[in-house]
C-alpha positions, 0 to 999 in steps of 0.5 A: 628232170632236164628237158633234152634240147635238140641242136637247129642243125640237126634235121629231124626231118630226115626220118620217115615223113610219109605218115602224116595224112592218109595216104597210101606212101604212109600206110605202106610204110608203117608197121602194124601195131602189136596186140590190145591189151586189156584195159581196166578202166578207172572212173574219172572224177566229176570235177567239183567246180568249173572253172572258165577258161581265159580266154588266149590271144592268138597272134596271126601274121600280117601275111594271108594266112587263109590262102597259105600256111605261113612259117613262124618266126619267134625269135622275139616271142611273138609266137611263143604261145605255140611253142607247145604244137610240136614235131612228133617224130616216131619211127615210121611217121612224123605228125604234128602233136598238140600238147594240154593242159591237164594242170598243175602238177609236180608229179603227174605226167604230162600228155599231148594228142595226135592223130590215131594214125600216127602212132601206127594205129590203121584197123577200123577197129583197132584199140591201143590203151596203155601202151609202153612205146619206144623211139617217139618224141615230141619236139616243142619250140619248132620254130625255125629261128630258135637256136635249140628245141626241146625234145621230150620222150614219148612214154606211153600210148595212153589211148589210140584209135581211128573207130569213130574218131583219129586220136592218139593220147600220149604220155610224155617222159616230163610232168607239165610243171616242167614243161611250163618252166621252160615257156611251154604251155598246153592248150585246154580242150573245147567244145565246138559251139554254135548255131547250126549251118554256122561256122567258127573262125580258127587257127590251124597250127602245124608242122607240114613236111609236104612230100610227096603232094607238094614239096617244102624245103627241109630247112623249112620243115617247121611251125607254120600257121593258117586262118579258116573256117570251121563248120559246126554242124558234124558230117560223116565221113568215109575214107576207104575202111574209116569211118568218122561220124562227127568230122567238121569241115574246114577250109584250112589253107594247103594241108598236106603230109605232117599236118596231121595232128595239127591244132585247131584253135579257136580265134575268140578263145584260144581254146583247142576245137580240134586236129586235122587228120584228113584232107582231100588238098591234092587229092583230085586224082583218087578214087572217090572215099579212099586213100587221100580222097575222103568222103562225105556220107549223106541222103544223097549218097557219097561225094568227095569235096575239093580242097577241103580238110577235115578236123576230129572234136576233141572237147570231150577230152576235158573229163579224161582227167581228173583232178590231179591231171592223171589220164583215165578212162570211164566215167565221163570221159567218152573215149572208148574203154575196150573189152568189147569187140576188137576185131570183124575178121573176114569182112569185105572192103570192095566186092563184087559178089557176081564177079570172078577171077577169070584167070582162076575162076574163084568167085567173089565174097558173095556174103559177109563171112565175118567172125566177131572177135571179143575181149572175152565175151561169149556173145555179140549183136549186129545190124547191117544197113546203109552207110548213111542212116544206120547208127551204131548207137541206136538200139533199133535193127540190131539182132538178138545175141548170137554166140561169138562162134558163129559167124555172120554171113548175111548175102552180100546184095548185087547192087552198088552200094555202100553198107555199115556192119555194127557188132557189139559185144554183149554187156559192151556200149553200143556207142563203141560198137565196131565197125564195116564198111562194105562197098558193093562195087559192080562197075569196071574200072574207069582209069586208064592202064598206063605202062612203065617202060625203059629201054630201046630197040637196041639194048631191049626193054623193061614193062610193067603196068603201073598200079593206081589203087582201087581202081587198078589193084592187080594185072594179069598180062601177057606178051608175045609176037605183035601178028600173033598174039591177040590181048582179047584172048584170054590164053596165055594171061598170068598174074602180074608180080609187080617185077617189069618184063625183060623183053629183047630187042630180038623179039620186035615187034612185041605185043604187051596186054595187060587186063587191070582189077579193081578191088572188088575184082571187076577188070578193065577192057585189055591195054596194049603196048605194042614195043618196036 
C-alpha cells in the first residue's frame, strides 16, 4: 500500500486547533463520543525472551532547547529520527500523535498513540475499544523544510480513555513494514526508571499550534523539540472532573495547544516514557484544579504548580502486543478491558449542599444521587472518601454489593472539601473502578464580574457580563433607571441568556446589576454598571 503524501503547501492547520490541551475553547468544540461497545478481551501473550532495546540517539539543536520549543529542520536528515511524531489531524482537534514500534510485520497493522482527549474522549469514565473511526489522519515527516509529508489514515480506535490515564490507541490504515520503508520508524514504550526525588533527562517532541494561549505562526505550525526534566516519583493529579494518579512532572519548555500527545523520550535511550496531556503554561488566570490549571493531590490539600506540564507513563504498553505486533487487551496489558462500570450518572462536580438558587429557591444536591450503570452486571460496590488517601484499587472502605437498581445517596457534607467516589462492578478489577470527584464548595466567588459593552450615547448600547467559568458560570441581571433601581434588591432579577442587552440611549442613565454563580451555586455580591 502506497502511502498518500500531503503537498507542504497545503496548510492542515486550517482545520480546528482547539484540542490540543485541556482547555474550555476545546472541550466546547468537540462532539461527544458515541456509545462503548462491548469489548472482548483476548489475552496477551507473555513474550518468550526479552530482547533490550538499543539504545537511540537523540540529536538535540544547538539552540536552548529548555527555554523554547525550537522548530526542526531535516532537509539533511538530522532529525530524521522523529519523522514518526506526527500532526493528528481529526475532526474537532489537532494533537500530536507518536507512532510504536510493535515490530516487523508484513500483515499487522501499525498503531500509534495520543491523548484520550483527542480523539474526543472527555467522561471521567469514558471507555472507547474498538472503534471504527472516520476522517482522522496522522501526518508523519512534519518537518517544515520537507517538500511532501506522509498522511496515513486512521482506522480504528483500538483503546481511548481518560480514567486514570489520557491515552488514545490507534489503528493506522498501513502495517509498520511500510511505514519503515518510507524512513519512518516507531519508538518502543518505556518504564520510567530511577530512584525516588530523582529526575530523568528527556526530550518532548511535538507539534504546537499555540492558539489561543500564545500564537505561532501557521507556516510555523510543525515539529518542534524541547529538553526537560522529568520527575520519577508519580503525583496525583486533579483537573476539574479527571483525575490521574500516576501524572509525572516535567519542566518541558512553553507547552501549549497541540502539544497534547506529544512524545517524551529519554535522553540516555531514546525510548518513549511518555505523552504530555496537560499543562498549567499559561494558565495563571484559572481556577485552581480546573480547565488549564490542573492540580497536584497530596496530604497537604490541592495546589496548582506554575509553569509546569505534566506527562502520562506509557511503559505498560509493551505487553499490549503480542508477538505478531497485533493489538489486544488482557493478560498482561494494564489498560483497562471494560465490562464494568461506564458511567456514575448523577454525580456532583461542584456543590454547595446548603446553598439555593435565590431566583428560584431550588436547593442544592444535598447528597450524592448517583445510579451506577454497568455493562451487565447486576451489582456494584463503592467507597467515598478524600481525594488524597482514597485508592480505588485498595480492597478497604468499600461497601458490601448493592443492586445496581439502587442509587447512592450518601449526604454530601457541608464543609469545603474534595472527595473520591470509587464504584466497581461485581466480578470487575477494582483497579479499573470508576470514578467522582466531588468538590464541597462553600465559598463565594473571588473573581471579579466584568461587563462587555458596545455602543454610546448616541446609537444605545449593547451589555452583557462576561462569564469566567467555575468562578462565574450563570448571571442573573437586571437594568432599569439608574435613581430607581437598587442591584441589592432582588425583585426584578432574571437569568442571563448569554445574548447582550440593548438598552437605548433614550433610557440614560441606566443601571446594569448583574449577580455571577459559580458552580456549586454560591453567588457573588451584585456588579454594576451604570450607562450615561
Amino acid at each position: 500500500m502506497e502511502l498518500a503524501p500531503s503537498a507542504r503547501g497545503r496548510p492542515a492547520t486550517r482545520r480546528a486547533v482547539l484540542g490540543a490541551l485541556l482547555i474550555p475553547l476545546f472541550l466546547a468544540a468537540c462532539r461527544d463520543a458515541g456509545p462503548t461497545p462491548t469489548p472482548e478481551p483476548s489475552p496477551t501473550p507473555a513474550p518468550t525472551t526479552t530482547t533490550p532495546a538499543p539504545v537511540i540517539d537523540l540529536p538535540i539543536p544547538d539552540d536552548d532547547t529548555a527555554v523554547t520549543q525550537v522548530l526542526l529542520k531535516s532537509a539533511d536528515g538530522t532529525y530524521d529520527v522523529y519523522a514518526s511524531v506526527g500532526q493528528l489531524q481529526g475532526a474537532s482537534s489537532t494533537c500530536t500523535a507518536v507512532l510504536l514500534d510493535t515490530g516487523e510485520s508484513p500483515t499487522t497493522p501499525a498503531y500509534a498513540i495520543t491523548n484520550g482527549h483527542c480523539v474526543g474522549i472527555f467522561g471521567a469514565n469514558e471507555l472507547v475499544v474498538d472503534r471504527v473511526t472516520e476522517g482522522t489522519s496522522i501526518a508523519f515527516d512534519w518537518f517544515i523544510d520537507r517538500p511532501e509529508h506522509r498522511v496515513v489514515p486512521v482506522t480504528r480506535i483500538a483503546w481511548a480513555s481518560m480514567r486514570t490515564t489520557d491515552l488514545a490507541v490507534l489503528e493506522l490504515a498501513v502495517t509498520p513494514d511500510e511505514l519503515r520503508g518510507v524512513g519512518v520508524r516507531g519508538w518502543r514504550p518505556q518504564a520510567i526508571e530511577g530512584g525516588a526525588g530523582t529526575s530523568v533527562d528527556v526530550v518532548m517532541v511535538g507539534v504546537p499550534v499555540g492558539a489561543p494561549v500564545v500564537d505561532i505562526p501557521e507556516a510555523e505550525r510543525y515539529l518542534r523539540l524541547g529538553t526537560c526534566s522529568l520527575d520519577v516519583d508519580p503525583v496525583i493529579l486533579n483537573e476539574r472532573q479527571w483525575l490521574w494518579p500516576d501524572a509525572r512532572r516535567n519542566d518541558c519548555p512553553e507547552v501549549v495547544p497541540g502539544n497534547a500527545g506529544s512524545a517524551v523520550l529519554d535522553r540516555a535511550t531514546g525510548g518513549l516514557v511518555g505523552l504530555i496531556n496537560t499543562t498549567t503554561y499559561k494558565g495563571e488566570n484559572g481556577a485552581e484544579c480546573w480547565l488549564g490549571r490542573p492540580c497536584e493531590v497530596n496530604e497537604d490539600g490541592e495546589a496548582s504548580i506554575p509553569d509546569t506540564s505534566y506527562a502520562q507513563p506509557v511503559g505498560g504498553l509493551a505487553s499490549c502486543f503480542g508477538e505478531d505486533g497485533a493489538f489486544a487487551l488482557g493478560g498482561a496489558c494494564p489498560l483497562d478491558a471494560g465490562g464494568g462500570v461506564t458511567s456514575l450518572d448523577g454525580a456532583p462536580l461542584a456543590v454547595n449542599p446548603s446553598a439555593s438558587h435565590p431566583l428560584s429557591g431550588t436547593p442544592s444536591q444535598a447528597s450524592w444521587t448517583t445510579t451506577v450503570v454497568t455493562a451487565s452486571q447486576t451489582t456494584y460496590r463503592y467507597k467515598i472518601g478524600p481525594l488524597f488517601g482514597t485508592a480505588c484499587a485498595d480492597e478497604a472502605g468499600y461497601s458490601a454489593p448493592i443492586a445496581t437498581s439502587l442509587p447512592i445517596e450518601d449526604e454530601l457534607p457541608l464543609n469545603e472539601q474534595r472527595l473520591l467516589l470509587c464504584a466497581a462492578a461485581e466480578g470487575s478489577a477494582l483497579a479499573d473502578a470508576a470514578i467522582a470527584v466531588a468538590y464541597i464548595d462553600t465559598t463565594p466567588p473571588v473573581a471579579d464580574v466584568r461587563f462587555a459593552v458596545s455602543g454610546s450615547k448616541a446609537e444605545g448600547w449593547r451589555i452583557e457580563p462576561v462569564l469566567n467559568p467555575p468562578e462565574l458560570s450563570s448571571y442573573l441581571i437586571k437594568v432599569g433607571p439608574a435613581r430607581t433601581t437598587d442591584c441589592a434588591d432582588p425583585d426584578g432579577y432574571v437569568v442571563n441568556r448569554r445574548i447582550p442587552i440593548n438598552v437605548a440611549s433614550d433610557e440614560a442613565p441606566a443601571r446594569f446589576c448583574a449577580i455571577g454563580y459559580d458552580e456549586a451555586s454560591n453567588a457573588s455580591q451584585p456588579a454594576i454598571r451604570v450607562l450615561r
